[in-house]
SELUMLO-967860 format. One line per field, with one value per residue (C-alpha): residue number from 1; residue in one letter; chain; x, y, z. Coordinates in pm, whole numbers, plus 50000, padded with zeros to 5 digits. Layout:
REM SELUMLO-967860
num <- [NUM,...]
residu <- [A,...]
chaine <- [A,...]
u <- [X,...]
v <- [Y,...]
w <- [Z,...]
***
This chain:
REM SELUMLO-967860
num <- [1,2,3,4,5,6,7,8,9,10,11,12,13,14,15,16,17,18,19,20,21,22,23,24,25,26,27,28,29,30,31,32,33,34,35,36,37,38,39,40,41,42,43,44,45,46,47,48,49,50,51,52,53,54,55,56,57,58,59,60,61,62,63,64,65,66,67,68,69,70,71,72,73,74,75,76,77,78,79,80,81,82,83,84,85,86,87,88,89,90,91,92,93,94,95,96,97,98,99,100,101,102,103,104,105,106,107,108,109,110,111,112,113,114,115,116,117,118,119,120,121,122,123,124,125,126,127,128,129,130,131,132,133,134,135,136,137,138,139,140,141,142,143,144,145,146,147,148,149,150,151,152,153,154,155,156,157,158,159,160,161,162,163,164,165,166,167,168,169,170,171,172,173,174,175,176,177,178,179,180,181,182,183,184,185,186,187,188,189,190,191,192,193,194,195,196,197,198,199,200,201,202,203,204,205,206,207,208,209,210,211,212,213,214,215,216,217,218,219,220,221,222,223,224,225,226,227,228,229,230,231,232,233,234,235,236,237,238,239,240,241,242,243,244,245,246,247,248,249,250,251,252,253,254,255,256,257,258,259,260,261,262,263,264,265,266,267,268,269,270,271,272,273,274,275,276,277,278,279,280,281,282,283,284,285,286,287,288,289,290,291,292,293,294,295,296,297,298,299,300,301,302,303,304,305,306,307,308,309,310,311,312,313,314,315,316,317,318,319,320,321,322,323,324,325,326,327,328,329,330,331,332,333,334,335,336,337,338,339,340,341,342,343,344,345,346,347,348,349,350,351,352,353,354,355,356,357,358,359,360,361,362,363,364,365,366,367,368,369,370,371,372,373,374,375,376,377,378,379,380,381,382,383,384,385,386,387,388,389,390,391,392,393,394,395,396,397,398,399,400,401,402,403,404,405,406,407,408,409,410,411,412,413,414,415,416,417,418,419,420,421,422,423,424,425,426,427,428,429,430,431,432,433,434,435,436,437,438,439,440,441,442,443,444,445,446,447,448,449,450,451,452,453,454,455,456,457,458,459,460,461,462,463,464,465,466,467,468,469,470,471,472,473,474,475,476,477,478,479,480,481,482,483,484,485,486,487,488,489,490,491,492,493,494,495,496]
residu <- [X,X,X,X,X,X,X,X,X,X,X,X,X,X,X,X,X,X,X,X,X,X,X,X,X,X,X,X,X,X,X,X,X,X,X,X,X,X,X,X,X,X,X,X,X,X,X,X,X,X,X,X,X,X,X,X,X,X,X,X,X,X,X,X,X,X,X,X,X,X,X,X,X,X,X,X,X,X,X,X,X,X,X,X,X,X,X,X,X,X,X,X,X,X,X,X,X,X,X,X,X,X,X,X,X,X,X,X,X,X,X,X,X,X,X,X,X,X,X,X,X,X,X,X,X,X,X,X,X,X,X,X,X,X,X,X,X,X,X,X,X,X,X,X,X,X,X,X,X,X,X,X,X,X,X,X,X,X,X,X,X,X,X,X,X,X,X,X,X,X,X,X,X,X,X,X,X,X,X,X,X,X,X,X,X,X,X,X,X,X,X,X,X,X,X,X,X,X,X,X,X,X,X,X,X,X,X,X,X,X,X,X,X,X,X,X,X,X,X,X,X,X,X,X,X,X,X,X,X,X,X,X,X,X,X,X,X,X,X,X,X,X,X,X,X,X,X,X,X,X,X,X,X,X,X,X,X,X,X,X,X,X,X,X,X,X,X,X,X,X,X,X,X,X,X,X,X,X,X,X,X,X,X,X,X,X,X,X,X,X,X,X,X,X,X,X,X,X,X,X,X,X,X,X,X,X,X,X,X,X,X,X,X,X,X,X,X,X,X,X,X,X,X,X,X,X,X,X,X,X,X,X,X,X,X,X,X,X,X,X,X,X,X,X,X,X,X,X,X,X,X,X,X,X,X,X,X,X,X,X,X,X,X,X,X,X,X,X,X,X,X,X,X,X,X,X,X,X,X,X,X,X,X,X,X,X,X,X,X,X,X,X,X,X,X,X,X,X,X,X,X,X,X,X,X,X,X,X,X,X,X,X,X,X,X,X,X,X,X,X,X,X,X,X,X,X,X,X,X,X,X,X,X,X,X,X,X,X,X,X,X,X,X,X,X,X,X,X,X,X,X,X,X,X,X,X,X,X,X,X,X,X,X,X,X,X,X,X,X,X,X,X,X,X,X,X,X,X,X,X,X,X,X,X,X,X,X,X,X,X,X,X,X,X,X,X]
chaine <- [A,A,A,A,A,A,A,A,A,A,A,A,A,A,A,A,A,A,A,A,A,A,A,A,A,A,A,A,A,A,A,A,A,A,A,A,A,A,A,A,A,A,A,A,A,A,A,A,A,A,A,A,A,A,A,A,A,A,A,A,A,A,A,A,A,A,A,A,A,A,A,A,A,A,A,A,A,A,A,A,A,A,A,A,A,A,A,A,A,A,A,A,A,A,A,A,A,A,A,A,A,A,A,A,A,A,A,A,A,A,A,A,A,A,A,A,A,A,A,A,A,A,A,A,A,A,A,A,A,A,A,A,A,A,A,A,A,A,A,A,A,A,A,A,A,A,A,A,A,A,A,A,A,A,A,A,A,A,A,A,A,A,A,A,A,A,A,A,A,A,A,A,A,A,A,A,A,A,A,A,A,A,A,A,A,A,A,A,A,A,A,A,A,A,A,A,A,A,A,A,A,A,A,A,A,A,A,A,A,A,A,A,A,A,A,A,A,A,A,A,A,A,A,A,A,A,A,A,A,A,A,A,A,A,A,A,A,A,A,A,A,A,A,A,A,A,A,A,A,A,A,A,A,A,A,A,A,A,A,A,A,A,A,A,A,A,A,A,A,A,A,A,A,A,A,A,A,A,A,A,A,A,A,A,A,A,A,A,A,A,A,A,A,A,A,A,A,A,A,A,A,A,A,A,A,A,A,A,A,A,A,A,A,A,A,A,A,A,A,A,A,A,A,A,A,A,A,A,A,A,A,A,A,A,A,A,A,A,A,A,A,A,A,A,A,A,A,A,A,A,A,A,A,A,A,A,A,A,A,A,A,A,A,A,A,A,A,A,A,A,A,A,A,A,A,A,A,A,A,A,A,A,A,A,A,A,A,A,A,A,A,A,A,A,A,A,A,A,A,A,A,A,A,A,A,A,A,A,A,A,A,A,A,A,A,A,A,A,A,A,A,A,A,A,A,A,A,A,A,A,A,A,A,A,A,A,A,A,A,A,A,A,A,A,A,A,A,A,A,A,A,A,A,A,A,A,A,A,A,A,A,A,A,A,A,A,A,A,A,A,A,A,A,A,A,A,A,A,A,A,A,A,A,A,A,A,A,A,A,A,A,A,A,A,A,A]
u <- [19709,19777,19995,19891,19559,19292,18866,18619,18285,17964,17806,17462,17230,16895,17027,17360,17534,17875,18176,18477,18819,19020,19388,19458,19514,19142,19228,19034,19261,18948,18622,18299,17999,17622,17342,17011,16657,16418,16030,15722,15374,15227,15226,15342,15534,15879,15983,16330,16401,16572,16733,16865,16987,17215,17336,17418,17638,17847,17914,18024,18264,18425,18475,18634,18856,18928,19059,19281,19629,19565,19530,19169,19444,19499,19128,19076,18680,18359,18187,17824,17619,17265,16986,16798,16380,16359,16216,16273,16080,16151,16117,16379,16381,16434,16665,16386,16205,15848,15787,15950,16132,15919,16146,16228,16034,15731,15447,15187,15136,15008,14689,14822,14997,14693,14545,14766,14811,14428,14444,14669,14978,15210,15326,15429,15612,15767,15896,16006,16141,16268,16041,15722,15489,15508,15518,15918,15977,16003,15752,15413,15600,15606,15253,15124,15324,15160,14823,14904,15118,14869,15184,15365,15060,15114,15498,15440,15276,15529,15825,15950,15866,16167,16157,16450,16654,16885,17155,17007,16903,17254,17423,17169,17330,17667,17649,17390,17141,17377,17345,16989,17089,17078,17262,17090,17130,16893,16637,16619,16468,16207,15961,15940,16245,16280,16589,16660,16579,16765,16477,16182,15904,15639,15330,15408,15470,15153,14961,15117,15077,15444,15524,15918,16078,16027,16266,16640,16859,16992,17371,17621,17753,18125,18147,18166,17885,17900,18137,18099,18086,18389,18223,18211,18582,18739,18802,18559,18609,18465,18188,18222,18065,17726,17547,17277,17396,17354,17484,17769,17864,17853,18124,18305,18309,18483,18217,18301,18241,17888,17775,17972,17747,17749,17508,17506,17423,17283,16971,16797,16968,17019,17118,17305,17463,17566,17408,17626,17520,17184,16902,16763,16398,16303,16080,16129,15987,16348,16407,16607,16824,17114,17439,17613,17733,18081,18245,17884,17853,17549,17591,17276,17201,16990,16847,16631,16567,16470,16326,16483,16805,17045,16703,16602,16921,16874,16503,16684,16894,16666,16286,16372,16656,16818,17112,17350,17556,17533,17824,17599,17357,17700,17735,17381,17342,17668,17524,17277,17310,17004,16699,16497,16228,16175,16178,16145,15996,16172,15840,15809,15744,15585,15799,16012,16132,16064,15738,15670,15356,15299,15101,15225,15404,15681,15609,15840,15685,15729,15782,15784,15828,16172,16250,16523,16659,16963,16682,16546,16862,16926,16660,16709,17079,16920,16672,16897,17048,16700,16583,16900,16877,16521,16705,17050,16799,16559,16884,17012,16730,16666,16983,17040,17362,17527,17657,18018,18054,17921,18071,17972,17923,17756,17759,17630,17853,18072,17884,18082,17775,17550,17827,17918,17559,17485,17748,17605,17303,17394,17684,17922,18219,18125,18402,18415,18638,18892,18716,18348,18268,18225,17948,18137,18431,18247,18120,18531,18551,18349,18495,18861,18827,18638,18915,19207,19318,19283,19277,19093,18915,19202,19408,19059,19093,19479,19353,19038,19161,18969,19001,18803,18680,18396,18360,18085,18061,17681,17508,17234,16967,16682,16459,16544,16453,16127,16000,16145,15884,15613,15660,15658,15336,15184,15291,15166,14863,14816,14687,14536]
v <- [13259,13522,13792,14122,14059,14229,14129,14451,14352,14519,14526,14673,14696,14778,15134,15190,15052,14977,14857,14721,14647,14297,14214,13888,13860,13963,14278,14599,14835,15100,15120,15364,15406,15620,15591,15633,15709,15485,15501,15463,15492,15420,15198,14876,14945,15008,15041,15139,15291,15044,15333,15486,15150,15108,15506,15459,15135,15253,15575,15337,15155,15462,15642,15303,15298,15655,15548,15297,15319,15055,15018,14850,14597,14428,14380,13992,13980,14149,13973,14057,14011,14193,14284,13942,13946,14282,14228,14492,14410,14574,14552,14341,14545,14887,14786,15056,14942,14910,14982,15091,14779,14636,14563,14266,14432,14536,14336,14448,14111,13962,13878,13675,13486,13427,13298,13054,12944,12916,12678,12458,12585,12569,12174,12201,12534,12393,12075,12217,12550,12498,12781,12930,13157,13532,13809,13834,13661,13721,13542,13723,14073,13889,13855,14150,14322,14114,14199,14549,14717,14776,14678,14371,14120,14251,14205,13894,13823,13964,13781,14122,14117,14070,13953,13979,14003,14300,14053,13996,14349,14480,14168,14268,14637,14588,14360,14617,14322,14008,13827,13767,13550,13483,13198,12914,13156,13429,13193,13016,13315,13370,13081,12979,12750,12369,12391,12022,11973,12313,12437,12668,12506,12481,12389,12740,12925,12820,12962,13308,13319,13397,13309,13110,13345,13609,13403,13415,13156,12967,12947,12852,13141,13104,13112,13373,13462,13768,14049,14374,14619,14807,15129,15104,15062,15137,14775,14414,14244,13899,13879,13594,13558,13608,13512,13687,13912,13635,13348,13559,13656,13264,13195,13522,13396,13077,12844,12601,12318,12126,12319,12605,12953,13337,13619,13951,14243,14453,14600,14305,14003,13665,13364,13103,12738,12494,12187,12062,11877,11739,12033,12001,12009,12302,12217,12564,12827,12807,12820,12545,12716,12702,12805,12798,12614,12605,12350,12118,12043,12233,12341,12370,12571,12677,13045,13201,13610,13864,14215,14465,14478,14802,14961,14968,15195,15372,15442,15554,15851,15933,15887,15947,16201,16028,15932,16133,15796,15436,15429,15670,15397,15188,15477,15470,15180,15120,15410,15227,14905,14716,14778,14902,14700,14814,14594,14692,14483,14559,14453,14752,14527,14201,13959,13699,13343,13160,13376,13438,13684,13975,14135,14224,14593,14683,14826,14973,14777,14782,15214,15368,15753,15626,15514,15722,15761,15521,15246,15272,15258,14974,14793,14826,14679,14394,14296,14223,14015,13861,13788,13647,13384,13293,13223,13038,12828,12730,12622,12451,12231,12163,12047,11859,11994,12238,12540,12567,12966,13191,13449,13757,14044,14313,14704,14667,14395,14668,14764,14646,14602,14401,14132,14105,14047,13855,13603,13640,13495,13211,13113,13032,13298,13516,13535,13900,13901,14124,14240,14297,14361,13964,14013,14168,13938,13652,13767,13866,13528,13346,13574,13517,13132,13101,13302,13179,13439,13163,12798,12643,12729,12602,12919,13115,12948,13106,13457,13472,13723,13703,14082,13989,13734,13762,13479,13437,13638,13648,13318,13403,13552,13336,13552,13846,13622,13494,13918,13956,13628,13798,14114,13971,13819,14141,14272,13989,13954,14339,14452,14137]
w <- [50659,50392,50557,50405,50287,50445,50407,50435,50688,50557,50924,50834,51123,51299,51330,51155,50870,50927,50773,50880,50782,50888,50919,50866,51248,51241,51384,51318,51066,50994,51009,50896,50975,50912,51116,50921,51042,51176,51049,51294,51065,51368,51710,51621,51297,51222,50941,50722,50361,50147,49941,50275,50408,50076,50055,50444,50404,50043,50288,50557,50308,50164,50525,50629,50310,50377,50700,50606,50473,50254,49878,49773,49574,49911,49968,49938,49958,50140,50419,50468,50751,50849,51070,50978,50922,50794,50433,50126,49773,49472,49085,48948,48652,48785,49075,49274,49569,49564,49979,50278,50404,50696,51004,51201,51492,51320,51441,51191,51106,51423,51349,51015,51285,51493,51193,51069,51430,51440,51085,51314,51111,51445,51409,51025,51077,51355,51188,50883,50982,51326,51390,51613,51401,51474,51352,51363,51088,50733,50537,50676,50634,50229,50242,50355,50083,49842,49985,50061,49831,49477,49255,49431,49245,48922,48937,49052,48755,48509,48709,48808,49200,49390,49805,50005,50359,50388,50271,49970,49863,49938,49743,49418,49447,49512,49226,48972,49000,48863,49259,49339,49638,50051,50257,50489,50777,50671,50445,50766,50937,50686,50803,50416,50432,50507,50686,50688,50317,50276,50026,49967,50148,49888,50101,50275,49937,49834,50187,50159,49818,49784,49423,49457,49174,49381,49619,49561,49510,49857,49889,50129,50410,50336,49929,49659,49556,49317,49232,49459,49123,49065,49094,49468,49504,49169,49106,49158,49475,49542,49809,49970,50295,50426,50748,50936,51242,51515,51274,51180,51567,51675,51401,51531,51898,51733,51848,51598,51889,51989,52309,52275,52339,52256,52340,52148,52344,52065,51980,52137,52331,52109,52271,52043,52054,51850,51844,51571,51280,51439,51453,51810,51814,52151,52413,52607,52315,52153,51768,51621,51326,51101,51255,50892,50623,50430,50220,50223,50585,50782,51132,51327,51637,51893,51978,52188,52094,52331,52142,52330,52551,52395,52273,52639,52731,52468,52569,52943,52702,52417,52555,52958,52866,53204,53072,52792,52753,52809,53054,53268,53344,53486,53722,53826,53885,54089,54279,54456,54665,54524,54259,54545,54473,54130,53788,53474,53137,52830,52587,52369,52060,52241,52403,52242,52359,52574,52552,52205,52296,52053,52263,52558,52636,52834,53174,53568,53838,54185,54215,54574,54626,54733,54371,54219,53851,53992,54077,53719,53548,53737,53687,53314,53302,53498,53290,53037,53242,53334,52986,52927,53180,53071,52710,52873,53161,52838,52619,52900,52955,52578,52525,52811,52922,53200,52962,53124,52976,52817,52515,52515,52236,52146,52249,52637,52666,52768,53085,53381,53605,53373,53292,53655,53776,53480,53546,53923,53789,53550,53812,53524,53393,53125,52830,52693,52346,52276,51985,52031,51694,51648,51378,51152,51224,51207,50845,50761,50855,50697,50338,50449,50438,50091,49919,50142,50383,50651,50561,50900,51162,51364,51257,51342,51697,51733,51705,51893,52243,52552,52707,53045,53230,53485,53763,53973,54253,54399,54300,54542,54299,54293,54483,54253,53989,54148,54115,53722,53624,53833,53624,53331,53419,53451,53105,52908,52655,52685,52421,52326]
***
């Protein structure tokens, strides 16, 4: 361990761009951050400006380096890690995009999906990618550029067309285009890559019509892997870590062993453990993926993604107005003894694992004119909890073992009642860090140890802080469980 040195996070997100300043103690010194605006062209679409997400994360890293009373001289290296899926293409000879980015929710490319599934495409993409086909992923968003955008053939053509993950576009900027690059961790998510092979997947290339030097080059997560330009900072700093959002949170949580489980309570609810150096093929509508990989060795995982879990408390304050903060649904919800018979489906873009159904739509079930606003905003902290449990029950039975706790992350891992009844319903404790912001500390990480601010993961282990524990307290919730799977019945295939 390097007293002294510090390693900046770029945390850039769904809705915010953040960054984020380690001690070598991996304790927060500053941190900045800029929300930017979210694009709807219309239902089913969502969508981001590439340009925006950039300007939004340089302003995060000056208002973090603003905030600190450090000199950038003490800066060992940039960790990156990223809302995965969402796909940005641009001309590699102006540096300009040639789109809006299309976002890892969009589901304009559901009935690609439908088709490929239809050409009996399910078993290969399976096998090779560890994944199901939908719309999620990265490589149909490629396509439809290709087919929809009038200049994405023609740069194809010339070489010039350039397809990447937010990790990738941010790395080409930082660097003024000398990094054209992602890790395992977000090539995995792109349903191009092999991930056992560790390669493009030709066979799939060739059915998108996604030419491969479009593709950039697949490198490690823990490694340097360009210079951040000195005109960010004033001088060049190594980046050298990178690792989707979920990947990155997993290695933040230290769960470095076989078995060992997080869930990230962000935007949407992801589910991951490692399997360790043997993928595990799912039987339960699970994705087998790439933890990470550092010094050669690949650590595999498994994850199960549900859409919407934050978004849905934010739908409570922004679309219902019921709420002014996400504490407030806490208090309403502790207001009331029960959900009064009310459950609510998070599906506003299509349901994810173990369901996988692009078509169905959230919906509130069960209203009486007794309901209240309390019942609602109860019933919204709970189904977090109740998508979560379809995603730890699923894990559990694909790898064939009791999951003895659970780490926790993510912004509504701070609400009191949803960890609590959570734990209730998996009947195992519930490990809350104490530092939540495990993404960008896995991706400090992941930096710190190619450039040697920490030398193991054993020194990672000795300064990982638990700041609660939650035991069971209410294990009897199978009934209440019985109703969620009944309304999720009635939301599904609905606009199919």
């Amino acid at each position: 361990m390097k007293i002294g040195q510090y390693i900046l996070a770029l945390d850039q997100g769904t809705t915010s761009s953040r960054a984020i300043l380690f001690n070598c103690y991996g304790e927060i010194v500053a941190e900045g951050q800029k929300e930017f605006p979210q694009i709807y062209p219309q239902p089913g679409y969502v969508e981001h400006n590439p340009v925006q997400i950039l300007e939004s994360q340089l302003f995060a890293i000056r208002d973090a380096m603003n905030r600190a009373e450090i000199s950038v001289e003490d800066i060992a290296a940039i960790g990156i890690t990223n809302q995965r899926e969402t796909t940005v293409a641009w001309d590699a000879k102006t540096g300009i995009p040639i789109c809006n980015a299309i976002v890892w929710q969009c589901r304009r490319t559901a009935g690609l999906c439908e088709q490929l599934k239809a050409e009996g495409w399910e078993p290969y993409i399976r096998e090779k990618t560890g994944l199901i086909i939908d719309a999620y992923f990265a490589g149909t968003k490629m396509k439809w550029i290709l087919d929809n955008v009038p200049e994405a053939r023609q740069l194809a053509r010339e070489g010039r067309l350039r397809f990447g993950t937010v990790d990738s576009w941010l790395i080409y900027s930082l660097t003024e285009g000398e990094s054209f690059v992602t890790d395992v961790t977000n090539a995995c998510r792109t349903m191009l890559f092999d991930i056992h092979t560790l390669q493009w997947d030709k066979k799939l290339l060739e059915r998108l019509e996604i030419p491969e030097s479009a593709l950039p080059k697949v490198v490690e997560s823990s490694g340097v892997v360009g210079m951040c330009h000195a005109s960010v900072l004033g001088r060049e700093i190594p980046i050298a870590g990178v690792a989707g959002d979920q990947h990155a949170a997993l290695f933040g949580q230290c769960c470095f062993e076989k078995g060992m489980t997080k869930n990230t309570y962000g935007t949407g609810c992801f589910v991951l453990m490692n399997t360790g150096d043997i993928p595990v093929e799912s039987k339960n509508g699970l994705l087998t993926t790439i933890g990470w990989s550092m010094d050669g060795k690949v650590t595999y995982a498994l994850e199960g993604s549900a859409f919407n879990a934050g978004s849905a408390i934010n739908w409570l304050r922004d679309g219902l107005k019921l709420i002014q903060k996400p504490a407030d649904a806490d208090r309403l919800a502790e207001s009331v003894q029960d959900n009064g018979g009310v459950y609510f489906v998070p599906a506003f873009t299509g349901l994810g694992a173990p369901y996988w159904d692009m078509y169905a739509r959230g919906a509130v079930l069960g209203l009486t004119r007794g309901a209240t606003d309390a019942h609602l905003a109860r019933a919204v902290l709970e189904s977090i909890a109740f998508e979560s449990w379809d995603l730890f029950h699923a894990m559990e039975e694909d790898a064939g073992v009791k999951i003895p706790q659970l780490r926790v992350d993510g912004g509504a891992s701070r609400s009191r009642f949803l960890m609590q009844f959570q734990c209730d319903l998996l009947g195992c404790p519930v490990y809350r860090p104490a530092c939540l912001e495990t993404t960008a500390l896995g991706a400090a990480m992941l930096a710190g140890l190619a450039v040697g601010v920490w030398n193991s993961t054993e020194e990672l282990y000795a300064i990982w802080k638990t700041s609660k524990i939650y035991e069971p307290q209410n294990t009897a919730q199978q009934a209440l469980l019985d109703t969620w799977h009944k309304a999720v019945s009635r939301c599904r295939d609905w606009q199919n």
